[in-house]
C-alpha positions as CSV (number, residue, x, y, z in Angstrom):
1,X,63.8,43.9,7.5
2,X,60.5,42.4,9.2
3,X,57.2,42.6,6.2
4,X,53.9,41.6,8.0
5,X,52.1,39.1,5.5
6,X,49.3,41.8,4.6
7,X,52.0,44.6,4.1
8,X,53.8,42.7,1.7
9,X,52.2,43.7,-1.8
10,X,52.1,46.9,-0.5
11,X,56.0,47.1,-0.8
12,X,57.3,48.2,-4.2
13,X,59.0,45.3,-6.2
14,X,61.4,48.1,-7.2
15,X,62.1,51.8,-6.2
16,X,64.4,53.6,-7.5
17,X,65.1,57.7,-6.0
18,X,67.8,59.6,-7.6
19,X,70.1,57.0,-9.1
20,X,73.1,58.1,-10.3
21,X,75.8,55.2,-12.4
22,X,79.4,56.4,-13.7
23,X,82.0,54.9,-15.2
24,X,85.5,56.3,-15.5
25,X,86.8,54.9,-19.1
26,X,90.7,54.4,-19.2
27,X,93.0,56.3,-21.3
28,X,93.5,55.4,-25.5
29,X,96.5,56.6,-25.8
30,X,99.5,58.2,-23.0
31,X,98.1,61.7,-23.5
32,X,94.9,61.2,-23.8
33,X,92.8,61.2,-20.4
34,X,90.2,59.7,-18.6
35,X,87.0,60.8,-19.2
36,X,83.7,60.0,-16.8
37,X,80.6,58.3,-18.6
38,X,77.2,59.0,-16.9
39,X,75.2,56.0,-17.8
40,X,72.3,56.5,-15.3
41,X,71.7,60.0,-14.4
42,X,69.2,60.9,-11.7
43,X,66.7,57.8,-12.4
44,X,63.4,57.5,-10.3
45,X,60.9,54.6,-11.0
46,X,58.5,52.8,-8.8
47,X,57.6,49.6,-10.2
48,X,54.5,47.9,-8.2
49,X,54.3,44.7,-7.2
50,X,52.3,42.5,-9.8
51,X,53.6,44.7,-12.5
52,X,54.7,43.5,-16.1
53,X,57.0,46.3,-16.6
54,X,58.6,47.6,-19.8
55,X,61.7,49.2,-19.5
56,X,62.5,50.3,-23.4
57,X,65.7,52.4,-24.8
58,X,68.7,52.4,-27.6
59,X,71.7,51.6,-27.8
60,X,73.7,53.0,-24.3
61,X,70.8,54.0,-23.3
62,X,71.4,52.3,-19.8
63,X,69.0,49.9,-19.4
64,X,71.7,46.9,-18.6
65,X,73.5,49.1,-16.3
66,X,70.1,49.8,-14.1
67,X,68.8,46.1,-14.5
68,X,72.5,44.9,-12.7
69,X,72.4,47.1,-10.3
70,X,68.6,46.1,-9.5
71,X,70.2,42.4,-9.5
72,X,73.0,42.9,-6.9
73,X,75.6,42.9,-9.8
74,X,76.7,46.6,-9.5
75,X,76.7,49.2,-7.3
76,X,75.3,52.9,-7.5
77,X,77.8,55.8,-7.7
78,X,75.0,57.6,-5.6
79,X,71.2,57.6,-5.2
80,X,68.9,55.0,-3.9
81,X,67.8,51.9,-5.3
82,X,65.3,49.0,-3.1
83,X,63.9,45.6,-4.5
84,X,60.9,44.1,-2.8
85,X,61.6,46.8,0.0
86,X,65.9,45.6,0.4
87,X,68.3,48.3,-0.4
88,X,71.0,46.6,-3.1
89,X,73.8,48.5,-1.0
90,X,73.1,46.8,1.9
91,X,70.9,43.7,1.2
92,X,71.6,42.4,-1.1
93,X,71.5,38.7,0.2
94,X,68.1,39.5,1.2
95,X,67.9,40.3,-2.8
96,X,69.1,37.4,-4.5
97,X,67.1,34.4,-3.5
98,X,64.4,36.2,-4.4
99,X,64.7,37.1,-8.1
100,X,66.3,35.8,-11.0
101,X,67.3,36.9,-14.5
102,X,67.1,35.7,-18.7
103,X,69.1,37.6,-21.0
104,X,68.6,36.6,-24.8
105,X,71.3,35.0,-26.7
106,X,72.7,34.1,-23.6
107,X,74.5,30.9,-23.4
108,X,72.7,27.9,-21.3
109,X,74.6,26.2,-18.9
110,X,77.1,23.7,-20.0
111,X,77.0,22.3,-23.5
112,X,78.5,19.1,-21.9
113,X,75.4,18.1,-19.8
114,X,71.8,17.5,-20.9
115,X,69.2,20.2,-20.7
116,X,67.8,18.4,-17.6
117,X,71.2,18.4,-15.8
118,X,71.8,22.0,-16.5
119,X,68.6,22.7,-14.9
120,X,69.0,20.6,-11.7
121,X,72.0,22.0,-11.6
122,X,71.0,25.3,-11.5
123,X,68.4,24.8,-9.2
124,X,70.9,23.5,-6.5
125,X,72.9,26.9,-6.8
126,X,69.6,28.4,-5.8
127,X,68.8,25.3,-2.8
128,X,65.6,24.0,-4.1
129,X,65.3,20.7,-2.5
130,X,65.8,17.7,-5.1
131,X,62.1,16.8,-5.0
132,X,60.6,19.9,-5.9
133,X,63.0,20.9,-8.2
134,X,62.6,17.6,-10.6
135,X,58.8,18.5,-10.5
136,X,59.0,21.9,-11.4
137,X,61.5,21.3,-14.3
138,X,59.3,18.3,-15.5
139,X,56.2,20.6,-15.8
140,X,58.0,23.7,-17.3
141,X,60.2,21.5,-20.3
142,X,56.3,20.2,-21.1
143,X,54.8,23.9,-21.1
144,X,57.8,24.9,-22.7
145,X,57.4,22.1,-25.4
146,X,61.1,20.7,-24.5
147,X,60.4,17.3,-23.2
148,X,61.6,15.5,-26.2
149,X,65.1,17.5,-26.0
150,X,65.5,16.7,-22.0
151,X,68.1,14.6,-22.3
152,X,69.6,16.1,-25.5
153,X,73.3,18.0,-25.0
154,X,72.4,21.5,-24.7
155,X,75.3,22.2,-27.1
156,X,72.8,20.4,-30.0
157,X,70.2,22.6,-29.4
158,X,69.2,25.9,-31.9
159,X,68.9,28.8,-30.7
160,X,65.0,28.3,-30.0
161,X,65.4,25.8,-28.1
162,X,68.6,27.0,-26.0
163,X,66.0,29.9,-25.5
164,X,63.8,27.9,-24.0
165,X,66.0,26.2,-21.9
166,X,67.4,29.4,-20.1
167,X,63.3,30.9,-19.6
168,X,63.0,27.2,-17.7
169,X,65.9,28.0,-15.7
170,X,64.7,31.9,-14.8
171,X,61.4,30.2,-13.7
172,X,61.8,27.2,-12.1
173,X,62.8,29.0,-8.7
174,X,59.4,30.5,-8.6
175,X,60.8,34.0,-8.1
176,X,59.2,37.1,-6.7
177,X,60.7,39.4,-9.6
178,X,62.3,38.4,-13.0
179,X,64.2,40.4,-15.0
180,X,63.9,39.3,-18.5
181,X,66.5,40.9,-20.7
182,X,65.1,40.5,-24.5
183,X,63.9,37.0,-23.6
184,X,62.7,36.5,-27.7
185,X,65.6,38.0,-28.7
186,X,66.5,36.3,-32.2
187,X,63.6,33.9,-32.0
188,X,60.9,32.5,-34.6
189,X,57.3,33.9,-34.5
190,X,56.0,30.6,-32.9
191,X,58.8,30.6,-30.0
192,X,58.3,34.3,-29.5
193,X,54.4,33.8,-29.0
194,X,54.9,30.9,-26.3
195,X,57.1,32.7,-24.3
196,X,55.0,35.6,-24.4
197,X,52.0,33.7,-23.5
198,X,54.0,31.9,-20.7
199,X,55.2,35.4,-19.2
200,X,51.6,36.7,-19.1
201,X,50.1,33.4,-17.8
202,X,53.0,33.5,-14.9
203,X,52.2,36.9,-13.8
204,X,48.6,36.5,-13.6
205,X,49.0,32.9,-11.7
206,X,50.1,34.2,-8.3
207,X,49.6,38.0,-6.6
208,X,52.5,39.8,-6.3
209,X,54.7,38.6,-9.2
210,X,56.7,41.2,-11.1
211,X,58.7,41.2,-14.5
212,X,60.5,43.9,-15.3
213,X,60.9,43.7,-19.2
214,X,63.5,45.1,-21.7
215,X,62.8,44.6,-25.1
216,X,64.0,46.0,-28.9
217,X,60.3,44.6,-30.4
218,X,57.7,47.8,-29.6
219,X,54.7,45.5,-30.6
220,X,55.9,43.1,-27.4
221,X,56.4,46.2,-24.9
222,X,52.7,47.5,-26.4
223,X,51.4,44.0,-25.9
224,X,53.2,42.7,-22.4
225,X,53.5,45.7,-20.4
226,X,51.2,47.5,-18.0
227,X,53.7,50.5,-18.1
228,X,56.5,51.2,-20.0
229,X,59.4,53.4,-19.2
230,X,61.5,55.3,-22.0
231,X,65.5,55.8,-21.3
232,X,67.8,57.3,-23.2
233,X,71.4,58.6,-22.4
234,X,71.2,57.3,-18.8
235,X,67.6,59.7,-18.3
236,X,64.3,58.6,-18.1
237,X,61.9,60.9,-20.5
238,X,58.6,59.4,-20.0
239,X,56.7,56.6,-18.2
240,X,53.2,55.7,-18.4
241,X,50.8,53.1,-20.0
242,X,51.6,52.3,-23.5
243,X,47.9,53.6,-24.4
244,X,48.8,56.8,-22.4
245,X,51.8,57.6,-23.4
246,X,50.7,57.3,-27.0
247,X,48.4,60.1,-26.1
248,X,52.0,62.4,-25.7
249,X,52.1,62.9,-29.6
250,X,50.0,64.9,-31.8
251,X,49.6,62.6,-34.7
252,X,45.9,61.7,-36.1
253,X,43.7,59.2,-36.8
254,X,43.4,58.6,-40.2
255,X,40.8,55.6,-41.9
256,X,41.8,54.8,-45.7
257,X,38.8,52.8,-47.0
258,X,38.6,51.7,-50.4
259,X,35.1,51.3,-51.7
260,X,33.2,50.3,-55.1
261,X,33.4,53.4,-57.3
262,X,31.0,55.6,-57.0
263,X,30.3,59.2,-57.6
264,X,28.6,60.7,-55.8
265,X,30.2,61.5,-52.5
266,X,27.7,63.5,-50.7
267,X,26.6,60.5,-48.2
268,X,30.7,61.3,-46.4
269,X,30.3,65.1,-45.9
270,X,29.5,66.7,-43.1
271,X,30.1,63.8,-40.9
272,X,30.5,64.6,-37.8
273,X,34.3,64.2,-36.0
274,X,35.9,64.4,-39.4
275,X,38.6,67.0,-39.6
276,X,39.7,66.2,-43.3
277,X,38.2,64.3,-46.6
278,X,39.6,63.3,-49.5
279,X,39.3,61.3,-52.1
280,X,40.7,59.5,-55.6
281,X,39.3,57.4,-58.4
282,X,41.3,54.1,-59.7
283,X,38.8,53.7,-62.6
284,X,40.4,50.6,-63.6
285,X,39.8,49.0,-60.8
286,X,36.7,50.1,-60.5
287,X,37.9,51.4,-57.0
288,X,36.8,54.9,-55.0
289,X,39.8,56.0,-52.2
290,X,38.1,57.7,-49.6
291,X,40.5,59.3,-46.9
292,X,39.3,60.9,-43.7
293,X,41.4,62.5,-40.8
294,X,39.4,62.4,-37.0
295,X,38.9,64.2,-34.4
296,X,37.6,61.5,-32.4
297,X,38.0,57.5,-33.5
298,X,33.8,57.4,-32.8
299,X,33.6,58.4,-36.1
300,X,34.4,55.7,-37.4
301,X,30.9,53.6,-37.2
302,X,29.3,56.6,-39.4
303,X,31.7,56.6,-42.1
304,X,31.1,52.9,-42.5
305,X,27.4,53.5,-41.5
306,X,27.7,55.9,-45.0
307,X,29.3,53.5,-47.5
308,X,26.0,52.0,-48.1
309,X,23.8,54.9,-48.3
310,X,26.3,56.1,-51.2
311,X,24.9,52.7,-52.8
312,X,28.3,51.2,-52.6
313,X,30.3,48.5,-50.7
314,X,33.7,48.5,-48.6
315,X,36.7,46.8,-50.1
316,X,39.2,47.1,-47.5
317,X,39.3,49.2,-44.4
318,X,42.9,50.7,-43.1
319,X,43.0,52.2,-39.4
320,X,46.3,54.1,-38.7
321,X,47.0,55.6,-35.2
322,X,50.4,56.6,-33.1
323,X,52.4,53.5,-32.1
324,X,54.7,53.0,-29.2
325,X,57.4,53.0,-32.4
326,X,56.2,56.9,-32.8
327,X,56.1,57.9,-29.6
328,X,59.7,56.3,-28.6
329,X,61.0,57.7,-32.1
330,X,59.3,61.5,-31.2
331,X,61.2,61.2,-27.6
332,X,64.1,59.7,-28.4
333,X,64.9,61.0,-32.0
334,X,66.2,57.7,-33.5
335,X,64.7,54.2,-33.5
336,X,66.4,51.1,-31.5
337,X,69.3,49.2,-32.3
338,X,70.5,46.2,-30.5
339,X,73.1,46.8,-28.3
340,X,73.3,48.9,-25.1
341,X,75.5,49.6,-22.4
């Protein structure tokens, strides 16, 4: 299939119409029979290119299934699924020199040689000349803070590190798309944050690069993705910005602020935007509890704009607001677990 250089980003990096995945389990027992598992039922996504796209669900909810067939590594049972504009049917080699993959906890490479040999290695499988490879592994083990461990047995390594090792190896072929398959799965705050960074860095470098993200940590999906995606037994239920689809639940924004004690409240009613007030007294702690429900998060500079005309000073302010937790929790009915099809 022929692209014209300006038609390119105009291409989806995935497009998914009406795919279908079964699986046809064998029988327990010598009576016992068959029986047909759907794990991707009727699925339709279009994922642009330049997209950091979250692809979030629980356990079987399909999300590895669709992810290897979008690699090459399984086919559909029926339905349509394209990567940058190649049907995975039937291009497949058109497909695969043009993405790559990172799973976490995955193992990396062969414990036997260093973690540079591992990564020449694999950088051969995918025919990056000699040259260009060593450079681009030197400059990702020192943005990945792995240049004292180069020549270190990757069997030595923790699980950090190893980590690192395979996000090098998903990377260094410069690929169009990346599938990153709980990348900080496992990982220490520190490790997490770099390999966050790195992700958002690398999609903002060039036009046109795409990750498509799976992830059991909401607070990543809310702060990586441009769109998220929620699966659950093989469907998808909703798919939208994070911010948007937050919007999908009816729960309110509520501001706890604890003030000085004071008594007289009549500086906090009749605010405008405020659906609810209430209010305690920890006279111990010489601490007033104020409590309001909005209509509209505006509100919020005039009840602060209030504390001092009651003649009293803020001691803590507490904003709470739907998550991408809630929503996933309100369409799904259970929270995630770490395993999945």
């Amino acid at each position: 299939m022929k692209q014209s250089g300006g038609d390119i980003l105009a291409i989806p990096a995935i497009e998914v119409k009406n795919l279908n995945r079964t699986f046809k389990t064998k029988a327990v027992k010598r009576k016992s029979k068959a029986e047909i598992v759907k794990a991707l039922q009727d699925v339709n996504i279009t994922i642009h290119q330049g997209e950091l796209f979250g692809l979030l669900g629980p356990n079987g909810a399909g999300k590895t299934t669709l992810i290897k067939i979008l690699c090459t590594l399984l086919l559909p049972s029926s339905g349509q699924a394209k990567v940058l504009g190649y049907d995975v049917d039937k291009e497949a080699h058109e497909i695969r020199h043009k993405i790559n993959m990172v799973s976490g906890g995955e193992t990396s490479g062969y414990g036997l040689l260093t973690v540079r040999e591992n990564l020449w290695l694999f950088s051969q499988l995918y025919g990056m000349p000699t040259k260009i490879a060593k450079k681009r592994i030197d400059y990702l083990l020192k943005v990945m803070g792995l240049e004292h461990k180069k020549d270190s047995k990757v069997r030595t390594l923790s699980t950090g590190l190893r980590q690192k090792a395979n996000i090098i190896r998903g990377f260094m072929t410069n690929p169009s798309l990346i599938f990153l398959d709980e990348p900080t799965l496992g990982l220490d705050v520190n490790a997490s944050r770099l390999i966050r960074d790195f992700i958002k860095n690398w999609v903002k470098e060039k036009p046109g690069r795409t990750v498509l993200l799976t992830t059991h940590y909401m607070m990543e999906a809310d702060e990586l993705c441009d769109r998220v995606a929620i699966i659950n037994d093989g469907k998808v239920l909703a798919c939208d910005t994070p911010a948007n689809l937050k919007k999908l639940i009816n729960q309110d924004t509520t501001i706890k602020l604890e003030i000085r004690q004071v008594q007289d409240l009549s500086a906090f009613e009749g605010i405008t935007g405020v659906r609810s007030f209430t209010h305690s007294h920890n006279i111990t702690a010489g601490i007033t509890k104020l409590k309001f429900i909005l209509d509209d998060d505006a509100t919020i500079a005039d009840i602060v704009t209030a504390v001092p005309k009651s003649g009293s000073k803020i001691v803590s302010v507490e904003k709470t607001e739907p998550t991408l937790e809630d929503v996933f929790v309100t369409l799904v009915g259970r929270s995630l677990v770490n395993n999945d099809i």
